[in-house]
C-alpha positions in Angstrom: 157.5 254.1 25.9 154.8 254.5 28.5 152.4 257.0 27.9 151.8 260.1 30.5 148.3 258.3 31.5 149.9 254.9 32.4 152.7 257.1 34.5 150.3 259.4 36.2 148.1 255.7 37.2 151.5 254.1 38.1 152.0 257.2 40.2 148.7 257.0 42.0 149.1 252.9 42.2 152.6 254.0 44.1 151.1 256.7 46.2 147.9 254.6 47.7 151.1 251.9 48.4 153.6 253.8 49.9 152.1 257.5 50.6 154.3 260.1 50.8 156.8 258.0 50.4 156.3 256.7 46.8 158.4 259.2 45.2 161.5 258.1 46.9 160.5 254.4 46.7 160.3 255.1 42.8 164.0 256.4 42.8 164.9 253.2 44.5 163.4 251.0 41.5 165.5 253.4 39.2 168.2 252.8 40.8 168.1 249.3 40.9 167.0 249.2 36.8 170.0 251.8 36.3 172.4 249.0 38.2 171.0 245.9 36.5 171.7 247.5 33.1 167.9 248.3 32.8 168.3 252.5 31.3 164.9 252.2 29.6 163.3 251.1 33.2 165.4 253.9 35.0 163.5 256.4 32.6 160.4 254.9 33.4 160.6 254.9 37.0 162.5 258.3 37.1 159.2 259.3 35.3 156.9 257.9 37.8 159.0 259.5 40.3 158.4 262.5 39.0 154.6 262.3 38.7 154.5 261.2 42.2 156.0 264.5 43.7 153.6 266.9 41.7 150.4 264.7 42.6 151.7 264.7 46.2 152.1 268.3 45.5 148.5 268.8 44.6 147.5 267.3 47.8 146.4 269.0 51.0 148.3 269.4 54.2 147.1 268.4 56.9 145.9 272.0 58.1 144.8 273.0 54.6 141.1 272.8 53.8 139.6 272.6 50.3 137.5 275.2 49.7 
């Protein structure tokens, strides 16, 4: 099992990839694990997924300013 580090840095690998798409490009690669018979890499990509949307969360909107 992957620990929450090496999610959260597969996360940010997906998110400098794909932006804010990387949490739906990371249910894609669950998807296809799930369909190939691959549950534990559905788990691991569902977790990723996960990660993605509260980092993306964290993020700034484009009228937001840090403060």
């Amino acid at each position: 099992m992957l620990s929450d580090r090496d999610i959260y840095a597969a996360a940010t690998l997906m998110i400098k990839r794909f932006g804010n798409d990387a949490p739906s490009e990371a249910a894609r690669r669950a998807e296809a694990l799930a369909a190939a018979g691959d549950l534990d890499g559905r788990a691991a990509w569902l977790r990723i997924m996960k990660a993605a949307e509260a980092l993306l969360r964290q993020r700034p909107g484009p009228d937001e300013t840090i403060q």
